[in-house]
N, CA, C and O atoms as a DFTB+ gen file, in Angstrom:
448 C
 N C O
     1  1     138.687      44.116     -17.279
     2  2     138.392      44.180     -15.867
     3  2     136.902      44.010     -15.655
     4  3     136.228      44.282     -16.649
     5  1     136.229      43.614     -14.560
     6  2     135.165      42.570     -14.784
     7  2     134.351      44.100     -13.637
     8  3     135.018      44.684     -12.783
     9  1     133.315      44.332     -13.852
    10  2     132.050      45.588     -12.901
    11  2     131.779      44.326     -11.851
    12  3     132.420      44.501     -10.815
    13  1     131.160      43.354     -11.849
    14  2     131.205      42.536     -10.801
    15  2     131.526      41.538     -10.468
    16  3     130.655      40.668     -10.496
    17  1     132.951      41.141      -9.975
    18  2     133.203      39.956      -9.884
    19  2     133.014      38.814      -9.030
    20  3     133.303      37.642      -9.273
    21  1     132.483      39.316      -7.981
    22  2     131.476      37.707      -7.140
    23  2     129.593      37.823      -7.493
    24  3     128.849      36.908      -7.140
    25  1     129.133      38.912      -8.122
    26  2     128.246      37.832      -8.342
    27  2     127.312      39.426      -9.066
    28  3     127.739      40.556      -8.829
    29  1     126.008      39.165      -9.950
    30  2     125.639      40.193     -10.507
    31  2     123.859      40.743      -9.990
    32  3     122.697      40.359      -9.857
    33  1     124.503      41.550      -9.901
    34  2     122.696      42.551      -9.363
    35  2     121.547      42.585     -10.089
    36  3     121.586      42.933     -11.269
    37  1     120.271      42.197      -9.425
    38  2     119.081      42.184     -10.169
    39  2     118.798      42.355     -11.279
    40  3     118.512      41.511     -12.128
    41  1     118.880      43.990     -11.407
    42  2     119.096      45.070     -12.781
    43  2     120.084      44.583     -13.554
    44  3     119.751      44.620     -14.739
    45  1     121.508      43.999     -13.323
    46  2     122.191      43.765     -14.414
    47  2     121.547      42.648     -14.935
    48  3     121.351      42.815     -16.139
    49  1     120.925      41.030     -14.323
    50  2     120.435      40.022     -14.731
    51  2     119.620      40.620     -15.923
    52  3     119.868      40.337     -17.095
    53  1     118.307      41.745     -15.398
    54  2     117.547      41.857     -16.193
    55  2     118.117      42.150     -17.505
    56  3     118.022      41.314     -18.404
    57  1     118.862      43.577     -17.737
    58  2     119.618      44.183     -18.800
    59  2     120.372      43.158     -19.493
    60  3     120.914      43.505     -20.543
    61  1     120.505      41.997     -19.115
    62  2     121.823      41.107     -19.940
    63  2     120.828      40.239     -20.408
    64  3     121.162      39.622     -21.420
    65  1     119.469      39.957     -19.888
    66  2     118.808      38.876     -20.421
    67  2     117.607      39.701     -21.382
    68  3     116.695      39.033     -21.869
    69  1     117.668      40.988     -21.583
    70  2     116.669      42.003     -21.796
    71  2     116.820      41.434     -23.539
    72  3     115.789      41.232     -24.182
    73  1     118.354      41.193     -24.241
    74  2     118.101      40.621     -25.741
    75  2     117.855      39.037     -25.679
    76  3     117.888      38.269     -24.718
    77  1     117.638      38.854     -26.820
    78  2     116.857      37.879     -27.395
    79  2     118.162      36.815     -27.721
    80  3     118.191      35.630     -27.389
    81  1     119.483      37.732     -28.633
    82  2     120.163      36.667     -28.994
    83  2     121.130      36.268     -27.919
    84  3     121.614      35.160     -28.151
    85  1     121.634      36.923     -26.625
    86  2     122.349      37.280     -25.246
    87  2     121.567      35.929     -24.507
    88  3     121.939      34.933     -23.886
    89  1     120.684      36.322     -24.812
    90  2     119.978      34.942     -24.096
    91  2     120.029      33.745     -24.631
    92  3     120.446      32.821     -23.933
    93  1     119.586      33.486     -26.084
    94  2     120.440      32.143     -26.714
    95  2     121.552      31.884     -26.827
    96  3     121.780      30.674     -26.837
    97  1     122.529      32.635     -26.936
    98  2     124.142      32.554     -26.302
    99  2     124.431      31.903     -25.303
   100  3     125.473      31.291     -25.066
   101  1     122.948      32.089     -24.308
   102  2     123.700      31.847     -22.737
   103  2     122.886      30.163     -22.583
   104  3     123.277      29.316     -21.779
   105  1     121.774      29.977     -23.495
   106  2     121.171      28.879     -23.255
   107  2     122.051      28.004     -24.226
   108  3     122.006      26.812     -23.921
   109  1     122.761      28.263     -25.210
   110  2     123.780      27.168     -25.955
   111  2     124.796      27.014     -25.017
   112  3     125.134      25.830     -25.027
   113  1     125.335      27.552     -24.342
   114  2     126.137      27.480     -23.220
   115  2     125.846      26.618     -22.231
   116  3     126.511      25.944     -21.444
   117  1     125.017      26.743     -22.387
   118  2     124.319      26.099     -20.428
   119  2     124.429      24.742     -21.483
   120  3     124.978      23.830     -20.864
   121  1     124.115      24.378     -22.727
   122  2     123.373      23.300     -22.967
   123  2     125.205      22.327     -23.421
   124  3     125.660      21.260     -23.008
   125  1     125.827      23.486     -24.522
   126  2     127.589      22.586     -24.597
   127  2     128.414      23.061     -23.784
   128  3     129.251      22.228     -23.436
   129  1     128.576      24.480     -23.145
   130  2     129.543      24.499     -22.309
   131  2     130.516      25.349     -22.819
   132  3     131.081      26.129     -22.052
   133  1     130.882      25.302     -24.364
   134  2     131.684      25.824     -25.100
   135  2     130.990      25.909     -26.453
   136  3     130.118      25.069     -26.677
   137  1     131.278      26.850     -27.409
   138  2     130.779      27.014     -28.642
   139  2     131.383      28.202     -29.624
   140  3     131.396      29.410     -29.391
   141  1     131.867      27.520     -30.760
   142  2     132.974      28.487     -31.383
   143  2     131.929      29.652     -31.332
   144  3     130.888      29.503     -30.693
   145  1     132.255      31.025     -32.130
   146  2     132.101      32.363     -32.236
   147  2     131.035      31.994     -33.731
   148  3     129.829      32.244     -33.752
   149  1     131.833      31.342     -34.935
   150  2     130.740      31.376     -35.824
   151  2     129.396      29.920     -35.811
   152  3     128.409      29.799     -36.536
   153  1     129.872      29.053     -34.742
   154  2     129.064      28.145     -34.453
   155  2     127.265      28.987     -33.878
   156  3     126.094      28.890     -34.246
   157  1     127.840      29.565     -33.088
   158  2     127.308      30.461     -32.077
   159  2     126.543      31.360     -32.640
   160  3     125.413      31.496     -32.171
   161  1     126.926      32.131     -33.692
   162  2     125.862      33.111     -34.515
   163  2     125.339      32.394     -35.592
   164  3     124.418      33.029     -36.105
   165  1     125.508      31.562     -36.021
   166  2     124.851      30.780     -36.960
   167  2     123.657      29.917     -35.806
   168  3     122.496      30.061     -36.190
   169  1     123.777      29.223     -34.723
   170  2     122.331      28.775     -33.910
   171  2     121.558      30.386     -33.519
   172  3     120.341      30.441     -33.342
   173  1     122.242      31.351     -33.444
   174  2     120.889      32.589     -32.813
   175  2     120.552      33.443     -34.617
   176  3     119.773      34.390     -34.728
   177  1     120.866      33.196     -35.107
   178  2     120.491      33.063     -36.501
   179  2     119.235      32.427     -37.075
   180  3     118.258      32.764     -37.744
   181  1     119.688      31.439     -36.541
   182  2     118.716      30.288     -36.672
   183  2     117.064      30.624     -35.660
   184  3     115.880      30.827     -35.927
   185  1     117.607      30.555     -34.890
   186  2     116.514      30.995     -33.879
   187  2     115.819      32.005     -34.197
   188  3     114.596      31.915     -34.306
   189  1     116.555      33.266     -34.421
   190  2     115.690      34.203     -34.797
   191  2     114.840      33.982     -36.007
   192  3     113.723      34.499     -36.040
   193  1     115.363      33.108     -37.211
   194  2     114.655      32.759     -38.449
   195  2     113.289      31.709     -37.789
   196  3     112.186      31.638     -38.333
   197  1     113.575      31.160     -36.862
   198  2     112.859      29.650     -36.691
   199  2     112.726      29.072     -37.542
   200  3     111.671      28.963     -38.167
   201  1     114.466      28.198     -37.957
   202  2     114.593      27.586     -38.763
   203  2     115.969      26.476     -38.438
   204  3     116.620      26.200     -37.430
   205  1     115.981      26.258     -39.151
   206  2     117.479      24.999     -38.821
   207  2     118.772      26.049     -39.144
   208  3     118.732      27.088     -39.805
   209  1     120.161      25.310     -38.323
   210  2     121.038      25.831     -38.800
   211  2     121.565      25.769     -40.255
   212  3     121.911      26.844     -40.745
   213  1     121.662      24.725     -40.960
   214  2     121.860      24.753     -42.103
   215  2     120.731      25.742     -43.425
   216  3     120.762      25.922     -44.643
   217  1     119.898      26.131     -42.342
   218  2     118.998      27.107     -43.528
   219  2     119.475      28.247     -43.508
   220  3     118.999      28.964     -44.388
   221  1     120.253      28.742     -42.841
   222  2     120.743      29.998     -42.610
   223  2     121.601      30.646     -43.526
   224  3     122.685      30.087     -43.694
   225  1     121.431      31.475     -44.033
   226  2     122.089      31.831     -45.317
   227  2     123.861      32.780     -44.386
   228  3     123.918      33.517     -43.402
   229  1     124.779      32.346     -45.155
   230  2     126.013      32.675     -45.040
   231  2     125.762      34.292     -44.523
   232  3     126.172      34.657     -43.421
   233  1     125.096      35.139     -45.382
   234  2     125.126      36.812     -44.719
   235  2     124.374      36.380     -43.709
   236  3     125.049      36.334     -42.680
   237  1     123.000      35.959     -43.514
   238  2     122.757      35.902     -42.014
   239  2     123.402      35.599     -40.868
   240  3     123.145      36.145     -39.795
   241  1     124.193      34.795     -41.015
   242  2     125.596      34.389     -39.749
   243  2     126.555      35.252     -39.643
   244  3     127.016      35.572     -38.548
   245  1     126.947      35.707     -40.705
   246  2     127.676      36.986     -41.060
   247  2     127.266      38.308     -40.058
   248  3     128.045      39.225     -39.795
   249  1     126.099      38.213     -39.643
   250  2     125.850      39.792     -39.546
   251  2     125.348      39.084     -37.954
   252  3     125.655      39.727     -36.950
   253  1     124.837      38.201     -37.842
   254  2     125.143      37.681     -36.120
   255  2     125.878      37.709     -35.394
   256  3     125.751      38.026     -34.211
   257  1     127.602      37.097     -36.435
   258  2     129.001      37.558     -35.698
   259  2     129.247      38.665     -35.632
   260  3     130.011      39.145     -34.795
   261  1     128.748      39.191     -36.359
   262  2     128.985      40.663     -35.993
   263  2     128.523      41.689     -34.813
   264  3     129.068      42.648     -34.266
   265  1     127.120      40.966     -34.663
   266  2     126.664      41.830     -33.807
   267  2     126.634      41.305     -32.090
   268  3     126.278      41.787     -31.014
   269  1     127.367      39.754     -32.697
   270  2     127.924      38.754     -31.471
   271  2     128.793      39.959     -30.924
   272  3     128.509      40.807     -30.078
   273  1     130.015      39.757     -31.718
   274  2     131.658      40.692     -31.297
   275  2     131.491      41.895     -30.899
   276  3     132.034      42.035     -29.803
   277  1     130.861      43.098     -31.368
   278  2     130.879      44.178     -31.093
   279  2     129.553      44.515     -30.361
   280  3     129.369      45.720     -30.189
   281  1     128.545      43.631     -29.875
   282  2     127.707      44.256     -28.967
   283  2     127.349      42.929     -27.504
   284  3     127.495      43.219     -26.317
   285  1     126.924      41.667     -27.958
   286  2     126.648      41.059     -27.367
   287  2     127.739      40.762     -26.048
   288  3     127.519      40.736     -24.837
   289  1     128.865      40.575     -26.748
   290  2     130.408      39.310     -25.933
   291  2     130.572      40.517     -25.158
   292  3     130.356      40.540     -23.946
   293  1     131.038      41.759     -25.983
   294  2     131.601      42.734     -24.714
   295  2     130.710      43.145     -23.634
   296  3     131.081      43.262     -22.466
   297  1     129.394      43.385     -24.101
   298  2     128.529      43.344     -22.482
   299  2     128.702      42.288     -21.140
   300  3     128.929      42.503     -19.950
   301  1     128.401      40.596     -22.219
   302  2     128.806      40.038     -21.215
   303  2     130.571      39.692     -20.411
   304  3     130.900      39.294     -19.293
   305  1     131.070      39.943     -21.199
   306  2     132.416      39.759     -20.978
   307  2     132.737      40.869     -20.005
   308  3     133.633      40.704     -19.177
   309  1     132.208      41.731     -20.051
   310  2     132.292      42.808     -19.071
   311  2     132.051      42.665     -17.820
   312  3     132.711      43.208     -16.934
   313  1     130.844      41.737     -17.597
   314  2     130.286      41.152     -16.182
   315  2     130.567      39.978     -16.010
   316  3     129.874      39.344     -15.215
   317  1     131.677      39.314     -16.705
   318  2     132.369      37.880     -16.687
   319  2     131.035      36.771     -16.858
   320  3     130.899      35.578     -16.588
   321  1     130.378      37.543     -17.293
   322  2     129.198      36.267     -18.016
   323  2     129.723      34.978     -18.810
   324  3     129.226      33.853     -18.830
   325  1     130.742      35.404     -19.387
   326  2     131.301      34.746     -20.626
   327  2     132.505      34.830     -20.870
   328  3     132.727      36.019     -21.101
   329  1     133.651      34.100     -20.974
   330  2     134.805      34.352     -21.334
   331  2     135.024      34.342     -22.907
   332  3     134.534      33.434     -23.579
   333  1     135.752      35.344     -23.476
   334  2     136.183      34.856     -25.248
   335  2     137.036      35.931     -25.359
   336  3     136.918      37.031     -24.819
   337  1     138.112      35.446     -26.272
   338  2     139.249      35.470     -26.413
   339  2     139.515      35.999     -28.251
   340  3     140.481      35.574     -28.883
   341  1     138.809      36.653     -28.670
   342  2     138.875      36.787     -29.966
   343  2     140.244      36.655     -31.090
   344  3     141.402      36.700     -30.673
   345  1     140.022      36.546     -32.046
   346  2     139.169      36.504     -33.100
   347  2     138.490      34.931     -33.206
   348  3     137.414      34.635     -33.727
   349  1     139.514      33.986     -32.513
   350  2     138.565      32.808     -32.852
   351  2     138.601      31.881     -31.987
   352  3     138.596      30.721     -32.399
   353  1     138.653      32.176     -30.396
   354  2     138.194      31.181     -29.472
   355  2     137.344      30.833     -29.602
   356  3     136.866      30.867     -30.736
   357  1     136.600      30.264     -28.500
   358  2     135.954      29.817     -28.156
   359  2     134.705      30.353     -27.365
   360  3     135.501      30.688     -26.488
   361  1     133.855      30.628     -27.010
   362  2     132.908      31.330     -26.081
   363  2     132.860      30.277     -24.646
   364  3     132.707      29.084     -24.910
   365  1     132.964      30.594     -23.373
   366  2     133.299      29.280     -22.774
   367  2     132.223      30.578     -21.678
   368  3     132.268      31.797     -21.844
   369  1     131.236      29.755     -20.482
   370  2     131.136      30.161     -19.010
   371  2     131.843      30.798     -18.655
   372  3     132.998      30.616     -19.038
   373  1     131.521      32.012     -17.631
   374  2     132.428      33.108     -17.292
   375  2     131.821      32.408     -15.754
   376  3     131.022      31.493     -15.556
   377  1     132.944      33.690     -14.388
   378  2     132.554      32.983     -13.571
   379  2     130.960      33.564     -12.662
   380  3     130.284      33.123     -11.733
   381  1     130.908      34.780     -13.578
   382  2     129.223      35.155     -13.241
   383  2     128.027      34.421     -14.479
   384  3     126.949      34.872     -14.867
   385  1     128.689      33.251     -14.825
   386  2     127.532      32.380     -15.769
   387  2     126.240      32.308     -15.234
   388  3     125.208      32.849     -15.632
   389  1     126.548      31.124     -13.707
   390  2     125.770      30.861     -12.925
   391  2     124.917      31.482     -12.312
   392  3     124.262      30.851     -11.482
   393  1     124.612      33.071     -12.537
   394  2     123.834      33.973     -12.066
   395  2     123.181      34.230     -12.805
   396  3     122.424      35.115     -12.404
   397  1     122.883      33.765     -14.391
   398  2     122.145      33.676     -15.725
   399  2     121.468      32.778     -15.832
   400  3     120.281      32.852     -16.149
   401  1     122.244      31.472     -15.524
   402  2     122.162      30.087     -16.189
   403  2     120.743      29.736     -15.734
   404  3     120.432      28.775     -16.437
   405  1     119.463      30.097     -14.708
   406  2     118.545      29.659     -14.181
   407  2     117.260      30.863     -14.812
   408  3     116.130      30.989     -14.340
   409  1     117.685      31.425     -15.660
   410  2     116.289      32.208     -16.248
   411  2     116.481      32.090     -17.776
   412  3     115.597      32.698     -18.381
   413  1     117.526      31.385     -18.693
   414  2     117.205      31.382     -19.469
   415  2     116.591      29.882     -20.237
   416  3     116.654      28.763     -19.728
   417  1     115.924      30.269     -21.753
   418  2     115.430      28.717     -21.688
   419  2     115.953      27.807     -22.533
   420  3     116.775      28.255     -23.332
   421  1     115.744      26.818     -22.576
   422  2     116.344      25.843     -22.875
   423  2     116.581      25.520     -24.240
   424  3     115.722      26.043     -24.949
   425  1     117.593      24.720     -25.013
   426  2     117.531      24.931     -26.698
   427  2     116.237      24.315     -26.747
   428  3     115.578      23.746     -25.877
   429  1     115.996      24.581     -28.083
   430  2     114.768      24.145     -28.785
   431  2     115.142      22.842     -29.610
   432  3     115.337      23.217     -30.766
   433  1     115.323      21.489     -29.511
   434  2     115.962      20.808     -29.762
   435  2     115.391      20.998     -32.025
   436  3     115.956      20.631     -33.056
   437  1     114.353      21.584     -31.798
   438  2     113.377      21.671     -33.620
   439  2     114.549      22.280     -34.181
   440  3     114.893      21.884     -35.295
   441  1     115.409      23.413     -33.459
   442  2     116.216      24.569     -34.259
   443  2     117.775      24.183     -34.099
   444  3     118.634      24.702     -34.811
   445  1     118.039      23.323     -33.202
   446  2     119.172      22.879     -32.973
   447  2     119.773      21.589     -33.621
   448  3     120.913      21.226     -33.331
């Protein structure tokens, strides 16, 4: 069940954009639209290393999905930021995307 479903309050923008990897989640989004679950922690992996995806060592993606599933998705999924369907959808636009989609920044095409 979604805390706001037509549209999200100041304070929540801030709090949802307040992490680092919540926010590259939402800028791979804006940029494909869709992005599997281990696609997805392997680029904020990356990012956080400032490095390519393929440099990313297997436990580092490992411990991204992890902290994707049990901290990141359910915040936003909570405020329909994001739709996902676990264990292995897809991460797709929720219908409070568009209340994100204009403060975060853009991929880094170096890390992508």
């Amino acid at each position: 069940m979604s805390v706001h479903p037509d549209t999200l309050d100041r304070q929540t923008v801030y709090d949802l954009l307040s992490s680092a990897s919540r926010e590259h989640l939402l800028s791979c989004l804006s940029a494909l639209e869709s992005v599997p679950p281990d696609d997805a922690a392997r680029r904020i992996a990356a990012r956080e290393r400032g490095t390519s995806r393929a440099a990313v060592s297997d436990d580092a993606a490992t411990a991204a999905r992890i902290s994707l599933e049990h901290a990141h998705l359910p915040r936003l999924t909570q405020h329909d930021v994001v739709e996902y369907r676990p264990p292995d959808g897809a991460i797709e636009p929720g219908p409070n995307f568009d209340d994100l989609e204009p403060f975060v920044a853009p991929l880094d095409p170096a890390i992508e």
